[in-house]
C-alpha positions in Angstrom: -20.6 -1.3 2.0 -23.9 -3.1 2.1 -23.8 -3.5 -1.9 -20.4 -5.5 -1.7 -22.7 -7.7 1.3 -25.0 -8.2 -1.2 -23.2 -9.7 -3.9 -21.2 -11.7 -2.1 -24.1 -13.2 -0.5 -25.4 -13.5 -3.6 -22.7 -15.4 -4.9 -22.2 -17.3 -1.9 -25.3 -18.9 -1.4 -27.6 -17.8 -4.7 -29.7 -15.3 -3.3 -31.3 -12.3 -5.4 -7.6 -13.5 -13.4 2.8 -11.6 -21.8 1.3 -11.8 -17.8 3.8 -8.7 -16.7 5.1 -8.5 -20.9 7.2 -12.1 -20.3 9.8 -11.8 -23.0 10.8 -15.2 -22.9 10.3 -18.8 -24.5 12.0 -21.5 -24.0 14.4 -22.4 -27.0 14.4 -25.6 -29.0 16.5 -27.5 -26.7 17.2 -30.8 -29.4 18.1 -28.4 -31.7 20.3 -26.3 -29.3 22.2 -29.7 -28.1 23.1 -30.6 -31.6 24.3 -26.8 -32.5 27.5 -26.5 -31.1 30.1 -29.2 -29.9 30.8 -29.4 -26.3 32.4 -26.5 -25.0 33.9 -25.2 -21.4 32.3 -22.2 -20.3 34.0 -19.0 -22.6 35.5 -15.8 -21.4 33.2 -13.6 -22.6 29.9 -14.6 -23.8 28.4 -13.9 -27.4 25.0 -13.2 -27.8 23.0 -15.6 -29.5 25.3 -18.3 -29.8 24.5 -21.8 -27.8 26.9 -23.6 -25.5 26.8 -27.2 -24.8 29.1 -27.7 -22.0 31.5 -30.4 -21.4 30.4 -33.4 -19.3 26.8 -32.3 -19.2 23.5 -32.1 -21.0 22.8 -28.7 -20.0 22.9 -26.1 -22.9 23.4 -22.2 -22.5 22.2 -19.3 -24.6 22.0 -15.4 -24.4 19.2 -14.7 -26.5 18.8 -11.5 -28.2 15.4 -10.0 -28.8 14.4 -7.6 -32.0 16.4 -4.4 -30.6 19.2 -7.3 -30.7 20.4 -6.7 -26.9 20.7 -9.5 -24.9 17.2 -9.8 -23.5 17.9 -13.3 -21.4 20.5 -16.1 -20.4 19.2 -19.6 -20.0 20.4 -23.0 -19.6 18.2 -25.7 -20.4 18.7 -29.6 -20.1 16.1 -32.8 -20.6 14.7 -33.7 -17.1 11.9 -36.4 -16.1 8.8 -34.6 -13.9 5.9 -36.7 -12.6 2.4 -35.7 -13.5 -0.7 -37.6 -14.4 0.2 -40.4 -13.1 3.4 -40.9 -14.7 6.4 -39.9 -15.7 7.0 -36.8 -18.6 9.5 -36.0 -20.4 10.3 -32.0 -19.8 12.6 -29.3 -20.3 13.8 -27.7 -17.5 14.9 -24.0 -17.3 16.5 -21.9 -15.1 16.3 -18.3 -16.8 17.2 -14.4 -15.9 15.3 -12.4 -18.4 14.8 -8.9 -18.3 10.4 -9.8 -18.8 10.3 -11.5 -15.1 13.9 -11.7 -13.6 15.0 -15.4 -12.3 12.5 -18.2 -13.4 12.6 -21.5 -13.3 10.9 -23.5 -16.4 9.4 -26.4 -17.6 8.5 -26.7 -21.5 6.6 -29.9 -22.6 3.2 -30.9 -24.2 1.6 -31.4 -21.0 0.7 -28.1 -19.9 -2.6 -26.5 -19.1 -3.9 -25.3 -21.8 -5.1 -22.0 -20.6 -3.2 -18.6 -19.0 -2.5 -19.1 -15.8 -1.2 -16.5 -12.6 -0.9 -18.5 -9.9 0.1 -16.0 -6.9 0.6 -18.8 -4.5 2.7 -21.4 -6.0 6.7 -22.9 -4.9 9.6 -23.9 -5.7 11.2 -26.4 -3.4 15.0 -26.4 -3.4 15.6 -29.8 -2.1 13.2 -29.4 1.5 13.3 -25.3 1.3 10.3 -24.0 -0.2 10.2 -20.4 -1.8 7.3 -18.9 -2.3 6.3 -18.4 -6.2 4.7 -16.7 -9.2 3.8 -19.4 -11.5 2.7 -18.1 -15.2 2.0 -19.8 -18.1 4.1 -18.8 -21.7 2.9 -20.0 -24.6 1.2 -23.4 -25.1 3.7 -25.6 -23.4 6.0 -23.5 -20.9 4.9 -22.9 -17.0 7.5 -20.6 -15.6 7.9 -19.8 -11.8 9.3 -16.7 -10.6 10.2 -16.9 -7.0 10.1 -14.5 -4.0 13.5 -14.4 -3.2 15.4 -14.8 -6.2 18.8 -14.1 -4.9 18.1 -16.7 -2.1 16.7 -19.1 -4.8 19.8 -18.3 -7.4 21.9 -19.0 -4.1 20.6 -22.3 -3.5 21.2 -23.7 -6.8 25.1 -24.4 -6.0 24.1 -27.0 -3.3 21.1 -28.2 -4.1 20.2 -32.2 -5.7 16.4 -31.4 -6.6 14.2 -28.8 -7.4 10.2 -28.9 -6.7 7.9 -26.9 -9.3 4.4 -27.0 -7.6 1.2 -24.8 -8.7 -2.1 -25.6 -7.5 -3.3 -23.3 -9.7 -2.1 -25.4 -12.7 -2.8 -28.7 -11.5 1.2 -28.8 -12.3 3.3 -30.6 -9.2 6.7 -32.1 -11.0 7.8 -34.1 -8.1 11.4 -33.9 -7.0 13.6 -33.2 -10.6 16.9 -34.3 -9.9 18.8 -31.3 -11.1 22.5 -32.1 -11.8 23.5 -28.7 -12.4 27.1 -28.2 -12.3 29.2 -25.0 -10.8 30.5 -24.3 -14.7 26.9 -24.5 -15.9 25.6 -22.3 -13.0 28.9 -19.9 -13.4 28.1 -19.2 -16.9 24.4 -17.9 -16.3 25.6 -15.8 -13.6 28.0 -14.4 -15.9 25.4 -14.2 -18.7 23.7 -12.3 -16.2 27.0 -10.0 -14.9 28.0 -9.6 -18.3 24.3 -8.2 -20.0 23.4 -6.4 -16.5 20.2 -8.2 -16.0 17.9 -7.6 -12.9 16.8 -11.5 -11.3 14.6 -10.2 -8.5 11.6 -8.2 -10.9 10.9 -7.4 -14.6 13.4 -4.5 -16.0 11.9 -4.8 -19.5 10.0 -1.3 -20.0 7.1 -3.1 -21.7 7.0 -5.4 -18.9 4.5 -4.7 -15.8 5.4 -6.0 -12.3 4.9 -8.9 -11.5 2.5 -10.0 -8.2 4.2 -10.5 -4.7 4.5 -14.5 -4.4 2.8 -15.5 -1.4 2.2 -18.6 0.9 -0.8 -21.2 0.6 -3.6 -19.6 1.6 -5.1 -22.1 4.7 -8.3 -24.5 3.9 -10.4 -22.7 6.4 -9.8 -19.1 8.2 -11.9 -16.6 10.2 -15.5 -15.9 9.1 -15.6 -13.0 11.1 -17.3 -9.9 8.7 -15.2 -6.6 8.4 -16.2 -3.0 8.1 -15.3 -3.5 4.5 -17.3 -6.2 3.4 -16.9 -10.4 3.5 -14.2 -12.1 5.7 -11.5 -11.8 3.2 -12.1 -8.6 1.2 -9.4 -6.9 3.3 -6.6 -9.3 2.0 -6.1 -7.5 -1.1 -3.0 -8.4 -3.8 -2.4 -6.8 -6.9 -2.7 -8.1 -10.0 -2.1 -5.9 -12.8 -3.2 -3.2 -10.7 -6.2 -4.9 -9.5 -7.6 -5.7 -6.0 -7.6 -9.6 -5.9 -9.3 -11.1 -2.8 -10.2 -14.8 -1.8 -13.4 -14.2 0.2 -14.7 -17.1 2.8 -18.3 -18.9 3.3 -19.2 -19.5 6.2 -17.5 -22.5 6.6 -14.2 -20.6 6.4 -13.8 -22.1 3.3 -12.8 -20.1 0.0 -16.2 -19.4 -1.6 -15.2 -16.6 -4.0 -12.6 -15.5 -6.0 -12.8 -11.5 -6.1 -10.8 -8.8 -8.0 -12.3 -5.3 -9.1 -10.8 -2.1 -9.9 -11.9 1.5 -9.5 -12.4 4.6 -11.0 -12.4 8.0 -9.5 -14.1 10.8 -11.7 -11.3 13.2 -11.0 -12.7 16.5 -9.4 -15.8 14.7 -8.3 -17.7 12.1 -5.7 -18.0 9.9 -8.9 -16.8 6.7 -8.9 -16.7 3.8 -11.2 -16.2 0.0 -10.7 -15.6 -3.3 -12.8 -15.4 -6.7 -11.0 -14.9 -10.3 -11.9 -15.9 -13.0 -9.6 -16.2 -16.6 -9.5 -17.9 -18.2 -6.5 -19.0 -21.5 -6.1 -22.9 -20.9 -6.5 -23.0 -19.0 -9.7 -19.3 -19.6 -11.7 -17.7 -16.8 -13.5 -19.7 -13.5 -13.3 -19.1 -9.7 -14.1 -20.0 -6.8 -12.1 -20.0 -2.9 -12.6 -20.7 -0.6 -10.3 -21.2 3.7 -11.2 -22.1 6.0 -7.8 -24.4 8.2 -9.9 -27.3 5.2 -10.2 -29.8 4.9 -8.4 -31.7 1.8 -9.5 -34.3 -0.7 -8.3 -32.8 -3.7 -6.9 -33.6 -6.8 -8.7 -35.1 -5.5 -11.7 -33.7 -6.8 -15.1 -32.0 -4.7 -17.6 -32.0 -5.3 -21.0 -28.3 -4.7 -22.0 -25.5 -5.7 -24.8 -22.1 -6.8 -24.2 -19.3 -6.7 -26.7 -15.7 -8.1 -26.0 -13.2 -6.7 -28.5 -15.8 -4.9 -30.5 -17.1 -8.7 -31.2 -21.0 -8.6 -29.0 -21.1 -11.4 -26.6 -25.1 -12.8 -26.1 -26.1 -15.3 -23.8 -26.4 -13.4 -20.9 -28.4 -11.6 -18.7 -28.0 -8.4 -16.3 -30.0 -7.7 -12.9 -29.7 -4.7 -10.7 -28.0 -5.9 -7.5 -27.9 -2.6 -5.8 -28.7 0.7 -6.1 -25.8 1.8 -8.2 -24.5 -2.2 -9.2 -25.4 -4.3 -12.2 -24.7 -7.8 -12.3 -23.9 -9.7 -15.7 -24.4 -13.1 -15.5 -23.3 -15.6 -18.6 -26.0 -18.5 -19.6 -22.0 -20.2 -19.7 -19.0 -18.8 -17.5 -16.4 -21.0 -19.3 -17.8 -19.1 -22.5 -17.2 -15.7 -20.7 -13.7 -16.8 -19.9 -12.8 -17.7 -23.0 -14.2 -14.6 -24.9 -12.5 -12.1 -22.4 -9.1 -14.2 -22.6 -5.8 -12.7 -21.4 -6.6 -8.7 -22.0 -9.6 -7.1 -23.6 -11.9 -3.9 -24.3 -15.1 -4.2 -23.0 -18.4 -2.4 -23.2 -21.3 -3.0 -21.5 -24.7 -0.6 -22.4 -28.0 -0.6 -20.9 -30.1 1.4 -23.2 -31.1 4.5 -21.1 -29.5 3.3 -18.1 -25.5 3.3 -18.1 -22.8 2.4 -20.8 -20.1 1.9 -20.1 -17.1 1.0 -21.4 -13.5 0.0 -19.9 -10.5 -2.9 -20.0 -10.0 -6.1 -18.3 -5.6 -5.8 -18.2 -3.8 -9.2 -19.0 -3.6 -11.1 -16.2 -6.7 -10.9 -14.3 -8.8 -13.9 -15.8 -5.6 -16.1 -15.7 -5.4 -15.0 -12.2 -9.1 -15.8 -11.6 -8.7 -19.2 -13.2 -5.8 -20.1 -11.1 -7.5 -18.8 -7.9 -10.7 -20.7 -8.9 -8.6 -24.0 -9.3 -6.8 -24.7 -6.2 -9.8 -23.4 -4.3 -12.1 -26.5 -5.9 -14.7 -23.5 -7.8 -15.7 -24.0 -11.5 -16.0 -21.4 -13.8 -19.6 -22.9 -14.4 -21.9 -24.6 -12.5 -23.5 -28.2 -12.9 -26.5 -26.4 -13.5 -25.1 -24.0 -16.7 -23.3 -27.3 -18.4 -24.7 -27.9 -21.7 
């Protein structure tokens, strides 16, 4: 695995990321408070209409999608999170949807602005913290699917605040005082009874699974090397069937953010790779890898790149290894924003390899994420226009 050594070293120190088909979005909650008058919880629920309950603000609604089957229940009320050194006005969700299971939500205008997957995120129910998947839906919704969603769904009947937190989002909304009553809580678990809908994964068929939430990763672990490669590269979680890794410096520290897939020729030794990395010496960069090369290392390939059919300049690629080609972008942030949230991607060096392959929703918002609560720009001082 010397070639994996190599990168990462060079990365390291210079040397020669709908996520999972989420079906939901938050509905107009002004709108859904001044539909209906206030109601006790029915006998039967009927998709589609709202419910404003009876000595509350929280609203309910079963919301169809366009094969007109119930496709989610939420209940939605106005809440106050902190962030940015103040207070902000939100909407807060608690939603079973057949895209992601049980979420909790928050809808307002101060989001991040780009997809996030934050694999290591929580939601704290009063002082019990469940690990979380924390994805961004639309422009103005962050939505966190925890771990253990009947645990989760269970604390709500006790509970006097709920914690969102993602590092990966820069989001922490401080203790929301939730004031969720047993009728409110009732009718969502009745919404859910009622339209048979799944809280602990996605049940949608267009909807892939979503990543195992996980603890914190700690600031500094071992540096010890493995047979596989860089301290780290044997932590592997999947993301959109990728290999996500957070490999360490030598300080212990997380220096890279690593995910890559692979390719087996079927009925041959031939194998093909893709990787995305950003580390803390060069920022976002793009790596493929094809067993059948046998290449100079550190000699400069003149290559195009095209993203969606649309070519991408303001790069350049570098044999890394025998069989590895490095792609590195005069401006990772333009990199990220070209490859998005799932593209088609060919890469060709005349003579030399072309290749051509996808990059799944999910992996750069995962990358970004990883990136951000591990301090690590997409680009470096050096790159900033």
């Amino acid at each position: 695995m010397r070639t994996i050594r190599a990168w990462f070293r060079a990365a390291v120190i210079g040397a020669a990321f709908c996520v999972a088909a989420i079906c939901f979005a938050a509905f107009g909650l002004d709108a859904a408070i001044a539909a209906e008058p206030k109601a006790a919880a029915p006998d039967k629920i009927v998709p589609d209409k709202t419910l404003n309950f009876a000595n509350s603000d929280w609203s309910g609604l079963p919301e169809t999608g366009p094969d007109k089957k119930v496709r989610q229940c939420v209940v939605t009320a106005k809440r106050v999170r902190t962030g940015g050194g103040g207070n902000i006005d939100t909407a807060l969700s608690v939603i079973i949807s057949r895209g992601s299971g049980l979420v909790f939500a928050i809808s307002d205008g101060k989001m991040p602005p780009e997809r996030i997957l934050d694999d290591q995120a929580e939601a704290v129910a009063d002082d019990h913290a469940f690990p979380a998947v924390a994805f961004t839906v639309g422009s103005s919704t962050l939505a966190f699917h925890p771990g253990d969603a009947a645990g989760a769904l269970a604390a709500l009947e006790k509970i006097t605040t709920l914690r969102l937190r993602s590092d990966g989002a820069g989001v922490d909304t401080g203790p929301i005082a939730i004031n969720l009553p047993p009728d409110v809580l009732g009718w969502l678990k009745q919404c859910d009874k009622q339209f048979d809908i799944a809280i602990d994964r996605p049940t949608d068929p267009k909807a892939g699974p979503l990543p195992v939430p996980r603890p914190r990763s700690p600031e500094i672990a071992s540096v010890d090397p493995t047979p596989a490669g860089p301290p780290g590269i044997e932590d592997k979680q999947k993301i959109s069937g990728w290999d996500a890794s957070e490999l360490r410096g030598f300080d212990g520290k997380i220096a890279v953010c690593f995910i890559r897939q692979h390719y087996a020729i079927k009925g041959s030794a031939h194998v093909i790779g893709t990787y995305l990395m950003v580390s803390r010496a060069k920022g976002l960069t793009l790596m493929v890898k094809d067993s059948i090369l046998k290449l100079s290392e550190g000699q400069d390939i003149p290559a195009t790149l095209k993203i969606e059919n649309k070519p991408f300049a303001g790069f350049a690629a570098h044999v890394l290894g025998g069989d590895e080609i490095g792609i590195f972008p005069q401006h990772g942030l333009a990199l990220a924003d070209a490859l998005g949230d799932g593209v088609a991607v060919a890469f060709d060096a005349q003579k030399i390899e072309k290749l051509e392959f996808p990059i799944p929703s999910g992996i750069v918002p995962w990358l970004r994420a990883c990136a951000r609560r591990s301090g690590i720009a997409f680009e470096t001082d050096e790159a900033k226009p």
